[in-house]
C-alpha positions as CSV (number, residue, x, y, z in Angstrom):
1,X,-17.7,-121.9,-225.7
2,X,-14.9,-122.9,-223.4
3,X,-17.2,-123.7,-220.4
4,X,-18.3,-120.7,-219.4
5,X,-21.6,-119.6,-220.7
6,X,-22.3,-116.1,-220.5
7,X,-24.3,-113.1,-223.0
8,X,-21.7,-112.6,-225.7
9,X,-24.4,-110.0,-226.9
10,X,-24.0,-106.4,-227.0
11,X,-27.1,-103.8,-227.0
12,X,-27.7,-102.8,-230.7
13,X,-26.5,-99.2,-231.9
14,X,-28.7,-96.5,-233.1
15,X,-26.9,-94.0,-235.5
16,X,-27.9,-90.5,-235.3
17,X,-26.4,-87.6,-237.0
18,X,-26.8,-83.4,-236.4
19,X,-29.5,-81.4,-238.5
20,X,-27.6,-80.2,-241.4
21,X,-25.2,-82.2,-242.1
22,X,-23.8,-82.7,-245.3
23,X,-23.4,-86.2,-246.5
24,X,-20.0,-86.4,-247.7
25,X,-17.1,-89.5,-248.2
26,X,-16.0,-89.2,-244.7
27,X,-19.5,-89.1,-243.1
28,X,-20.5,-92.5,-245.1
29,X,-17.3,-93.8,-244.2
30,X,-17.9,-93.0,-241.0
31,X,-21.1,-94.5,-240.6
32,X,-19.9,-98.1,-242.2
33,X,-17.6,-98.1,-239.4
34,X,-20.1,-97.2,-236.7
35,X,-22.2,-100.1,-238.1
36,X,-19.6,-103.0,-237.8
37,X,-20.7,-103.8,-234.3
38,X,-24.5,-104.5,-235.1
39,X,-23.2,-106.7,-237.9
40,X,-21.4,-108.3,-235.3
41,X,-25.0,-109.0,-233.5
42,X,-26.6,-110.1,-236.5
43,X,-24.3,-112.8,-237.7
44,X,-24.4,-114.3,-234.1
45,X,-28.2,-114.3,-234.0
46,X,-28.2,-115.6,-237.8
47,X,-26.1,-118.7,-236.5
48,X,-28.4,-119.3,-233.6
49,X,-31.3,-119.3,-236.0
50,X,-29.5,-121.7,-238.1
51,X,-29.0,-123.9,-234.9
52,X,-24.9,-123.1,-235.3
53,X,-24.9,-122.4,-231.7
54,X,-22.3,-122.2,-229.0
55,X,-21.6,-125.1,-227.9
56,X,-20.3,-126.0,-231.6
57,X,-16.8,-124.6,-230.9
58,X,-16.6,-126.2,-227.6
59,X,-12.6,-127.8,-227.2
60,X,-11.6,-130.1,-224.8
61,X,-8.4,-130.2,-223.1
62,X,-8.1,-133.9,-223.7
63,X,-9.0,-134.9,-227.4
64,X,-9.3,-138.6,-226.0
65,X,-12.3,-137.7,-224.1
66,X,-15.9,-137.7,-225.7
67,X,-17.1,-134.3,-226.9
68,X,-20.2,-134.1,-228.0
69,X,-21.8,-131.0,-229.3
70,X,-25.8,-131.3,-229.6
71,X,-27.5,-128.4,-230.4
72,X,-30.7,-127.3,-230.4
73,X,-33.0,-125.2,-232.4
74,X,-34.3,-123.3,-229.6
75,X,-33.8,-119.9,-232.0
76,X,-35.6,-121.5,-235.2
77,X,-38.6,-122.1,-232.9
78,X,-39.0,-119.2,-231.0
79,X,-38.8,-117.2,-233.8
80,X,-41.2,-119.0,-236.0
81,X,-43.7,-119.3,-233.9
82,X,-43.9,-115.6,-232.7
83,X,-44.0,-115.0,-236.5
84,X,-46.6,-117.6,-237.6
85,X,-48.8,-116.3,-234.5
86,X,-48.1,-111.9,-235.6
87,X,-48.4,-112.4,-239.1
88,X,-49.5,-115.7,-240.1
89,X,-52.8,-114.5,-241.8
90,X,-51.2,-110.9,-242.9
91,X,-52.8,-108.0,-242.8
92,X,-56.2,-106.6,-243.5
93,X,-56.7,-102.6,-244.6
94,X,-60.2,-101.2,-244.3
95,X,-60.7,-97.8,-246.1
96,X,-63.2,-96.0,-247.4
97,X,-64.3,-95.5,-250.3
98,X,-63.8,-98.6,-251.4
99,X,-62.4,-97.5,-254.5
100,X,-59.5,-96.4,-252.1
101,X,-59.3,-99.6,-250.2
102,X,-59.1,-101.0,-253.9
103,X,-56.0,-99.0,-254.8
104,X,-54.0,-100.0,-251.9
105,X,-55.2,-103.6,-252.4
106,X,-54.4,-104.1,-255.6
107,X,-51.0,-102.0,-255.3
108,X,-50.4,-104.6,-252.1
109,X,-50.9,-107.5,-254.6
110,X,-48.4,-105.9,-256.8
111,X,-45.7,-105.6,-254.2
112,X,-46.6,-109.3,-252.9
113,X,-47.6,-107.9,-249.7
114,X,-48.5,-110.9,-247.6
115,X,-45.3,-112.7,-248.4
116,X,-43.2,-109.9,-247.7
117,X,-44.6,-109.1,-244.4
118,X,-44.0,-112.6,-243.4
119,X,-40.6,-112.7,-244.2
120,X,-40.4,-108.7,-242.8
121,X,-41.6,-109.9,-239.4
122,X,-39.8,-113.2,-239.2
123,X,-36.4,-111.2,-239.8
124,X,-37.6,-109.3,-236.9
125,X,-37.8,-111.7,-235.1
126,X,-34.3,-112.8,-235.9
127,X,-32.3,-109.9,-235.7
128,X,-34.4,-107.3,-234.0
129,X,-35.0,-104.9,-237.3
130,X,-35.7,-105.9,-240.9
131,X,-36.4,-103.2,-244.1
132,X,-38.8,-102.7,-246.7
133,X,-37.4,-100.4,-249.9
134,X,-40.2,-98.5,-252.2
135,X,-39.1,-97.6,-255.4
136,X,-40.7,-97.2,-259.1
137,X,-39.9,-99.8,-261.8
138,X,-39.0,-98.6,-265.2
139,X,-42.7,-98.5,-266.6
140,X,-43.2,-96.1,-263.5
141,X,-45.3,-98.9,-260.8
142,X,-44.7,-98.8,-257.6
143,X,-43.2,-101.6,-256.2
144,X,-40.9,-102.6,-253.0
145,X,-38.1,-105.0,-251.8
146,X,-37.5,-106.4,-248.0
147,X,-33.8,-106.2,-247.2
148,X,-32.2,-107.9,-243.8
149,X,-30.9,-106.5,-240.7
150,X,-27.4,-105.9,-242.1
151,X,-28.4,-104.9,-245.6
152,X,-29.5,-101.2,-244.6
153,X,-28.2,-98.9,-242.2
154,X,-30.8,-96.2,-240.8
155,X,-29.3,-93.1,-239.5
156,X,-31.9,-90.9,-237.0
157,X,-31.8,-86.7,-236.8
158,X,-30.3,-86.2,-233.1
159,X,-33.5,-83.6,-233.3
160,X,-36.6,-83.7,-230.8
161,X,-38.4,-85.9,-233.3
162,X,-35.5,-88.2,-233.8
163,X,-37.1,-88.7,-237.8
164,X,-35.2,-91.0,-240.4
165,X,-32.7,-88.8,-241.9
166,X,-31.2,-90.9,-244.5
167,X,-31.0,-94.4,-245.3
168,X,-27.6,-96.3,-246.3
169,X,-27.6,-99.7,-248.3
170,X,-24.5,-101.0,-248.9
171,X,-23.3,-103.7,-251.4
172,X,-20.5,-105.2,-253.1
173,X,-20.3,-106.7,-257.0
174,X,-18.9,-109.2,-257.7
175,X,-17.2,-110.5,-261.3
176,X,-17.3,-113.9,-262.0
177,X,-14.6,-115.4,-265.0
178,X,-13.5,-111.7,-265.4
179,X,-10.5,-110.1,-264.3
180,X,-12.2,-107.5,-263.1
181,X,-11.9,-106.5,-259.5
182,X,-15.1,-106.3,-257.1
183,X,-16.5,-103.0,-256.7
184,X,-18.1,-101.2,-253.2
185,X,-21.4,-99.1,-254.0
186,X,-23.7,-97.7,-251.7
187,X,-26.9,-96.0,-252.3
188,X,-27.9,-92.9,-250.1
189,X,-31.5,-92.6,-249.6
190,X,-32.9,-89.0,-248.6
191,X,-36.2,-87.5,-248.0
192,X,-36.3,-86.2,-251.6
193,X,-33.0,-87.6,-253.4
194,X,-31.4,-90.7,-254.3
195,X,-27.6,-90.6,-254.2
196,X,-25.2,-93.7,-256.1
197,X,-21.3,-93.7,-254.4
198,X,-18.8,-95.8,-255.5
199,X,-15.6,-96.7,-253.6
200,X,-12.9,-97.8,-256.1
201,X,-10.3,-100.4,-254.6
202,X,-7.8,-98.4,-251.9
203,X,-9.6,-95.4,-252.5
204,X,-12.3,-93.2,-251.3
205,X,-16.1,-92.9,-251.9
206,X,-17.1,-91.1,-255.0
207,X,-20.3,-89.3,-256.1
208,X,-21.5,-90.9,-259.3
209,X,-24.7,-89.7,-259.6
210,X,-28.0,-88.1,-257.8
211,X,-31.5,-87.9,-258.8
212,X,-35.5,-87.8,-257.5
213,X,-36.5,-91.3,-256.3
214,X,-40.2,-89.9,-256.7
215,X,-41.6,-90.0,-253.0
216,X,-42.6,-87.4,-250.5
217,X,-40.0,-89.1,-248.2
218,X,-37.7,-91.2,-247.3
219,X,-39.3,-94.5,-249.5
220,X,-37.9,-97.3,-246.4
221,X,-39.7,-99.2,-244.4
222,X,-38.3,-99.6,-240.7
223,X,-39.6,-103.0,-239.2
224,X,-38.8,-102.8,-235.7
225,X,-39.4,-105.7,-233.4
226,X,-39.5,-103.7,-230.2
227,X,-38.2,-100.5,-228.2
228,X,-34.8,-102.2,-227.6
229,X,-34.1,-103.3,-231.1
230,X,-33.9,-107.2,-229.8
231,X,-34.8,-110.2,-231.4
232,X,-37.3,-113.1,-230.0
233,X,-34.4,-115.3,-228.8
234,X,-31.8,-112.8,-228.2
235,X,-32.1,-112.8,-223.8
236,X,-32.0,-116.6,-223.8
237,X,-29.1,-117.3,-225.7
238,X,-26.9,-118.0,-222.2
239,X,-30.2,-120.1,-221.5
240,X,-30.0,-122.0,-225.0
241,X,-26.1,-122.5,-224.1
242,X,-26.3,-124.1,-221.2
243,X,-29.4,-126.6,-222.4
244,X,-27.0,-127.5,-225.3
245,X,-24.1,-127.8,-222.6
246,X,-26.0,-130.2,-220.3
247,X,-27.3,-132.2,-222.9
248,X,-24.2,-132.9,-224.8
249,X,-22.2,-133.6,-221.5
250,X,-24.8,-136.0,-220.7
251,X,-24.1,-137.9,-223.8
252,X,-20.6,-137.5,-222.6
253,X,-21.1,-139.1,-219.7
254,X,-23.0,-142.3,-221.8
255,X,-19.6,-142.5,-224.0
256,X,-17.8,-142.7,-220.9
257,X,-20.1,-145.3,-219.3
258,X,-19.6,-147.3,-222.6
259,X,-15.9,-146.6,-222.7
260,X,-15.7,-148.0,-218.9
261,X,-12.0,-149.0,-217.4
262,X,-11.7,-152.3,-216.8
263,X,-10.0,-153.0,-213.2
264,X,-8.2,-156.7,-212.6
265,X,-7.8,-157.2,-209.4
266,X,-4.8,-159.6,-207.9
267,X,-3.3,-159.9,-211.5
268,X,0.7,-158.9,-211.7
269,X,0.5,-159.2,-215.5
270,X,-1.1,-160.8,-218.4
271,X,0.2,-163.4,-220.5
272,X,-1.0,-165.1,-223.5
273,X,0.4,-166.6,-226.6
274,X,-0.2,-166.1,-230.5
275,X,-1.1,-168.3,-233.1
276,X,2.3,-169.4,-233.0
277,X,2.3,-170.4,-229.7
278,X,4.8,-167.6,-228.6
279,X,4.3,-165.9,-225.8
280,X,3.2,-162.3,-226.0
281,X,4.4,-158.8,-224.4
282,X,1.7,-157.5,-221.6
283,X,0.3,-155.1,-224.2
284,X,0.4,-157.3,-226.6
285,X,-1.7,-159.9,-224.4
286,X,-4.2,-157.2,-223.1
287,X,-5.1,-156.1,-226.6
288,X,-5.3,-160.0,-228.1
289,X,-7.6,-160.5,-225.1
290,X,-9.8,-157.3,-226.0
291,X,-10.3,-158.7,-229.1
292,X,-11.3,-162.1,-228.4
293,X,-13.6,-160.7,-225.6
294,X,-12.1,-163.5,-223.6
295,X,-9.8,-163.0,-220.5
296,X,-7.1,-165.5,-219.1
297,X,-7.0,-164.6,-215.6
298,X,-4.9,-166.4,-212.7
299,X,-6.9,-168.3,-209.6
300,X,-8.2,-166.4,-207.0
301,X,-8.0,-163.2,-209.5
302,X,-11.1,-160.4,-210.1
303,X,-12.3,-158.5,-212.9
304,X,-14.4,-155.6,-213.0
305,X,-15.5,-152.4,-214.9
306,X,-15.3,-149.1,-212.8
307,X,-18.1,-147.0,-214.3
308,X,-19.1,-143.1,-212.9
309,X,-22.4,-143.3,-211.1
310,X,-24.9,-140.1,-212.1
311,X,-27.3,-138.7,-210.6
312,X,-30.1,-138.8,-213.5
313,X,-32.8,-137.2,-211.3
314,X,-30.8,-133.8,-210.9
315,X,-29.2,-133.8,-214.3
316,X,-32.7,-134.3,-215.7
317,X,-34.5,-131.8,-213.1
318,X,-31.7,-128.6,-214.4
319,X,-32.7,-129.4,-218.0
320,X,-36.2,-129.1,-217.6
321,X,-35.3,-126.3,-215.7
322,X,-33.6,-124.5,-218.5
323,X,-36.1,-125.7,-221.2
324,X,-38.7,-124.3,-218.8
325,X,-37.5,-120.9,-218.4
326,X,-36.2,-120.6,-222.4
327,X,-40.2,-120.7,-223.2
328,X,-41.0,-118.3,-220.3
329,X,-38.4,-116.1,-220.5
330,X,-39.3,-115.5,-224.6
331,X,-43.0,-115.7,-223.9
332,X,-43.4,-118.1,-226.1
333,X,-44.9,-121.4,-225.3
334,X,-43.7,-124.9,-225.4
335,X,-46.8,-126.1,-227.6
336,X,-46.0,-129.5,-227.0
337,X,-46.8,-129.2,-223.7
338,X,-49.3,-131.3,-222.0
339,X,-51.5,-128.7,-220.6
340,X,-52.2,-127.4,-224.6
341,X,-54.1,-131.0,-224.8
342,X,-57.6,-131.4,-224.9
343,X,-60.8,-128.9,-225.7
344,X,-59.8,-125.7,-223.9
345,X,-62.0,-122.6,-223.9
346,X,-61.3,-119.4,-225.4
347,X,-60.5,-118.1,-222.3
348,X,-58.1,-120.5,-221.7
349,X,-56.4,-120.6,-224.7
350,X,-56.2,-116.9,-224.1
351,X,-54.7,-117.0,-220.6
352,X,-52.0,-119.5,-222.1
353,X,-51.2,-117.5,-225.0
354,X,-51.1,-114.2,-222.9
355,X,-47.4,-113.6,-222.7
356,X,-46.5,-114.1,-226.7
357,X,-49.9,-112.0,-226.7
358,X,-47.9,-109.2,-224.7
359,X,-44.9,-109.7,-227.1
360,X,-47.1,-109.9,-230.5
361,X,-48.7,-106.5,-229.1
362,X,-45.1,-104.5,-229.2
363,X,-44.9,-105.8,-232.5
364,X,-47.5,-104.7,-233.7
365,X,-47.9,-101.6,-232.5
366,X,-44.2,-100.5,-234.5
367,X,-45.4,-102.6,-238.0
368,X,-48.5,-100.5,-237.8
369,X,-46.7,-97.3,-237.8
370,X,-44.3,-98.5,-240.6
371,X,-47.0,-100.1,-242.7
372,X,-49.3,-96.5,-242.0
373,X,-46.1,-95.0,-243.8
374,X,-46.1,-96.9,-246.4
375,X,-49.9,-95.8,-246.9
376,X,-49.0,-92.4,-246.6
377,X,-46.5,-92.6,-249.6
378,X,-48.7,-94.7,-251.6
379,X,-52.1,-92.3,-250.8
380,X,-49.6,-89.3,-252.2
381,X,-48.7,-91.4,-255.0
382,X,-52.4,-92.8,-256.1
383,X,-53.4,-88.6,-255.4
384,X,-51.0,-87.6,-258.0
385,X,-51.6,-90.0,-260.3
386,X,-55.8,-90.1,-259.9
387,X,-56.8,-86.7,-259.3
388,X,-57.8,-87.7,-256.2
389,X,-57.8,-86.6,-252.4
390,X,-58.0,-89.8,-250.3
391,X,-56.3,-89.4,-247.1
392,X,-53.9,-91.7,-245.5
393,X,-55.3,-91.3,-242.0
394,X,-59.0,-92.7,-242.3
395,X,-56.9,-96.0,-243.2
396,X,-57.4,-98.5,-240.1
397,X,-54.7,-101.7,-240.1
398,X,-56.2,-104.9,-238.7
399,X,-53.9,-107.9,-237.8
400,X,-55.4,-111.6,-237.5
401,X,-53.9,-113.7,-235.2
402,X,-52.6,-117.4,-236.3
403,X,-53.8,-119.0,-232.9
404,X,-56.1,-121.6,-232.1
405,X,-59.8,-120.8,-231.7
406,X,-62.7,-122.5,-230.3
407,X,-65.1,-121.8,-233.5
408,X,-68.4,-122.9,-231.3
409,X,-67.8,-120.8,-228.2
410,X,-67.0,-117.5,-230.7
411,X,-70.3,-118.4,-232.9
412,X,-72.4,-118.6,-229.5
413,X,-70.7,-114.8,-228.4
414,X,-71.4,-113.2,-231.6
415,X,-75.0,-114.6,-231.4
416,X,-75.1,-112.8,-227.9
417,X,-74.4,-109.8,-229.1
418,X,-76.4,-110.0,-232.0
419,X,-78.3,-106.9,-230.4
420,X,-75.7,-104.8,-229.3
421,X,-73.1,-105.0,-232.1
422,X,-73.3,-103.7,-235.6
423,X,-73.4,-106.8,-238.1
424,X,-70.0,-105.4,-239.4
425,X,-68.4,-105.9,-236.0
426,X,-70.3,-109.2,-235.6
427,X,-68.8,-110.4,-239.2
428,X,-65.7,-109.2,-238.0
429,X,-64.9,-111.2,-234.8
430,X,-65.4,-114.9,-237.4
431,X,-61.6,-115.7,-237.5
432,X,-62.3,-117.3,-241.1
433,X,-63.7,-114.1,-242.2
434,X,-60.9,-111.7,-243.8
435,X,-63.0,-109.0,-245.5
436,X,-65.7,-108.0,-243.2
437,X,-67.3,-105.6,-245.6
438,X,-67.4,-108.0,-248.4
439,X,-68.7,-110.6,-246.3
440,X,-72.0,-108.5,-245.9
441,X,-72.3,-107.1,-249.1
442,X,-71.9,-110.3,-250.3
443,X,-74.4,-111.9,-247.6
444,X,-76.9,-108.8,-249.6
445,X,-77.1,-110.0,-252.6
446,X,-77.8,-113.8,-251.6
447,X,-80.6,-112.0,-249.8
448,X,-81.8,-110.4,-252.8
449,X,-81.5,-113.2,-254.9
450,X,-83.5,-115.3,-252.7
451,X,-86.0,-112.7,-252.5
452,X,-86.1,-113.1,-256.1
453,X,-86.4,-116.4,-256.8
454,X,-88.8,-119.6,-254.0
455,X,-92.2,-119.8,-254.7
456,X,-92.2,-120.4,-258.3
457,X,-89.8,-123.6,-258.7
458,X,-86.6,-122.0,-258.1
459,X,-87.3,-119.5,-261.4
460,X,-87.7,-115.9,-261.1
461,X,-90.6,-114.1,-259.9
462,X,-92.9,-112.8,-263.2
463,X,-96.3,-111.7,-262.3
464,X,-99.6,-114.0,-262.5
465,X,-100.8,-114.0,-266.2
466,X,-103.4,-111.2,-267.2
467,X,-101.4,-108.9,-263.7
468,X,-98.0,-108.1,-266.3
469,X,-97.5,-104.4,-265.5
C-alpha cells in the first residue's frame, strides 16, 4: 500500500477440462500452473484473516515522519460471525427409518461431523471454497478429512452438466536431519480410481500407482460459499484499507502534534554556556536547552509551538463512514451497535439480521447439496455393507441458526398453533430442541410412566386386593 487503495483481487478461476481426456504428466502439470493464480487469492485473503492487512507494507517517503500502521480485524469478524450464525449449532438429518437416520448418525460421529463442518464453513468464509475428502481407513470405516482452499484443486467436465471430473491434491514431503531431498506427490481423485504421481526433483510427473478408492464417485466434498466462489470479506477489502489508512494517519497526525516545531520569534541565535562556563555553538545551545526544558531567550523575544489544526469532525464522520458500509456492504452486522440493545422482538431481530440471513441462505443452499452427496456415498456404502435399500433422497438436512431468540414470544406462537400444526412441527420450531423426533418419543414415555404410576404414592399401579387378574 503506497497510498492508493484499490481491489488487488482477481475473480477466482474455475478449471474445466474436455470429456475424455486422458490424465497424463502434461495435463497435471498443466493444471498446477492454471491454479497458481487462485493461490495467489487465498494467501491474500489468509493474511487479511490474520489481520496482516495492507496497510502493513505502507512506506513513507520520509523515514523521519511518523508511520503508523493499525490494522484491523475487520476479516476475522466478518467471517466468524457469518460462520457462528450458518453453522454454529451444526446440522440435523431426519431420515426414516430410524435405523437409517442411526447409520448416518453414528457414521457422522465417526467422521467428527459437527467440528468439521464448522471449520468447512468458516474456511468458506475465508477463501470462498473449502474440501471435505472421504476415504476408508485400514480396518475398512469410512471416514473423511477437510482440506483448505489451496490444498485441492477441482477440475469441472466443460459438458452440459459441468460435473466434477477429477479432483487434484497436491503436497510436498519434507525430510528433516536427512539428506534426503523433498519430494512433489499428487493424488488424482476419479469417479472410480485413485491415482498416486510423483515428480522427482527436475523431472516430470510419474505414475506410481492406481487403485479403487471404494466409492460410487468422486469421494470430495465441494464447500462452496456462493455462485462467485468469494469469501465474506473479499468486496470490502478496499473498504478495510482505507479504515486502516485513516486511522493510522490519524495517529500520524497525534505524533506530529506531539512532535510540534517550536518557532522563536525575534531571536538571531541562541547562546548558552556548559558546565564549564564556555560558551556553546547554536546547536549545541538549542539541544542543552531541549534538555533542561528551560529556554534563555533575549528581551522583547517570543516563543511558540506551530501545531496542524484538524478537522476531527470530518476525519471522524469518513471513518464511521467506512466502518458503516464494511458491515453493510458484507451483510453482516456491527453487533455492537446500539440499536442491538434492549428486548427486541422476534420480528425485529429478524428484520436486523435479514441481510447475513440473505447471505447464510446462499450458503446453505450449496452445503446442502455437498452434504446430500456425502449421504448419497454413505447410503451406497451402508447398502452394501447391510443388505439394505435405504435411499439417499427421503434424507431432509435441517440447519439451526446461532442467532438470538426471544424464547417467550416463540413459546406463545407455537401455543397458537397448537391446532393447526402437527406436534412434530410444533417441537421443531423450540430452538433448544435438536431432535424433534426424540423429543416426542421421549415426551411418550414420561406420559406412559405417569400413567403408570400417581394415585398409589408414587408406586406402580397393582390392582385392589381380592381384583388380581
Amino acid at each position: 500500500m503506497q497510498g492508493d487503495v484499490k481491489n488487488r483481487l482477481g475473480r477466482p478461476v474455475r478449471l474445466t477440462v474436455a470429456e475424455g481426456t486422458e490424465i497424463t504428466a502434461e495435463v497435471i502439470e498443466w493444471f498446477l500452473n492454471a491454479n497458481k493464480r487462485n493461490l495467489d487469492r487465498y494467501r491474500l485473503l489468509e493474511n487479511y484473516y490474520h489481520n496482516e492487512t495492507g496497510i502493513q507494507r505502507r512506506r513513507l517517503d520520509d523515514p523521519d515522519k511518523p508511520n503508523n500502521r493499525i490494522s484491523h480485524a475487520f476479516a476475522k469478524y466478518i467471517t466468524k460471525v457469518s460462520t457462528a450464525f450458518f453453522m454454529g449449532r451444526g446440522i440435523r438429518i431426519e431420515a426414516e427409518p430410524p435405523a437409517y437416520k442411526e447409520a448416518l448418525d453414528d457414521a457422522g460421529d465417526t467422521m467428527m461431523a459437527q467440528i468439521r463442518h464448522f471449520e468447512e464453513a468458516k474456511e468458506m468464509g475465508r477463501c470462498g471454497i473449502s474440501f471435505e475428502w472421504l476415504y476408508f481407513d485400514s480396518l475398512g470405516q469410512p471416514r473423511s478429512k477437510n482440506y483448505g482452499a489451496g490444498e485441492m484443486i477441482p477440475v469441472f467436465s466443460q459438458s452440459r452438466d459441468r460435473y466434477l471430473a477429477f479432483v487434484l491434491h497436491p503436497y510436498r514431503i519434507q525430510y528433516i536431519a536427512q539428506s534426503k531431498p523433498d519430494e512433489e506427490f499428487v493424488d488424482v481423485i476419479e469417479p472410480e480410481l485413485l491415482s498416486l504421481w510423483k515428480k522427482p526433483r527436475g523431472g516430470r510427473w510419474e505414475l506410481q500407482e492406481r487403485f479403487s478408492h471404494g466409492w460410487s464417485d468422486v469421494p470430495v466434498l465441494i464447500r462452496q460459499n456462493n455462485a462467485e466462489l468469494k469469501g465474506d470479506f473479499e468486496d470490502v477489502i478496499p473498504q478495510i484499507d482505507s479504515y486502516d489508512k485513516a486511522q493510522s494517519d490519524t495517529q500520524n497526525d497525534i505524533d506530529y502534534f506531539s512532535d510540534a516545531y517550536l518557532a522563536l520569534t525575534g531571536v538571531s541565535e541562541l547562546a548558552a554556556e556548559d558546565e564549564n562556563g564556555d560558551e556553546l555553538s547554536p546547536g549545541a545551545a538549542a539541544k542543552a536547552m531541549k534538555q533542561n526544558r528551560m529556554l534563555y531567550l533575549p528581551e522583547g523575544c517570543k516563543a511558540e509551538f506551530i501545531t496542524k489544526q484538524a478537522d476531527d469532525a470530518v476525519t471522524e464522520h469518513h471513518k464511521d463512514r467506512l466502518r458503516n458500509d464494511i458491515f453493510f456492504l458484507s451483510q453482516v452486522p456491527n453487533l455492537t451497535d446500539e440499536s442491538f440493545a434492549g428486548n427486541l422482538s422476534g420480528v425485529a431481530i429478524k428484520y436486523k439480521l435479514f441481510g447475513l440471513e440473505e447471505l447464510v441462505m446462499e450458503k446453505e443452499a450449496y452445503f446442502t447439496s455437498s452434504e446430500l452427496k456425502k449421504v448419497r456415498l454413505l447410503t451406497d456404502y451402508l447398502n452394501i455393507r447391510n443388505g439394505t435399500n435405504w435411499d439417499w433422497k427421503d434424507v431432509k438436512l435441517r440447519f439451526d441458526r446461532s442467532a438470538v431468540a426471544n424464547t417467550l414470544e416463540t413459546a406463545q406462537i407455537i401455543n397458537y398453533l397448537r391446532d393447526v400444526l402437527s406436534d412434530k412441527t410444533l417441537v421443531g420450531m423450540w430452538p433448544e430442541v435438536e431432535d424433534a423426533a426424540g423429543e416426542l418419543a421421549q415426551k411418550q414415555m414420561e406420559q406412559e410412566r405417569l400413567e403408570n404410576l400417581g394415585g398409589f404414592g408414587g408406586q406402580e399401579k397393582t390392582p385392589p386386593d381380592g381384583e388380581a387378574g
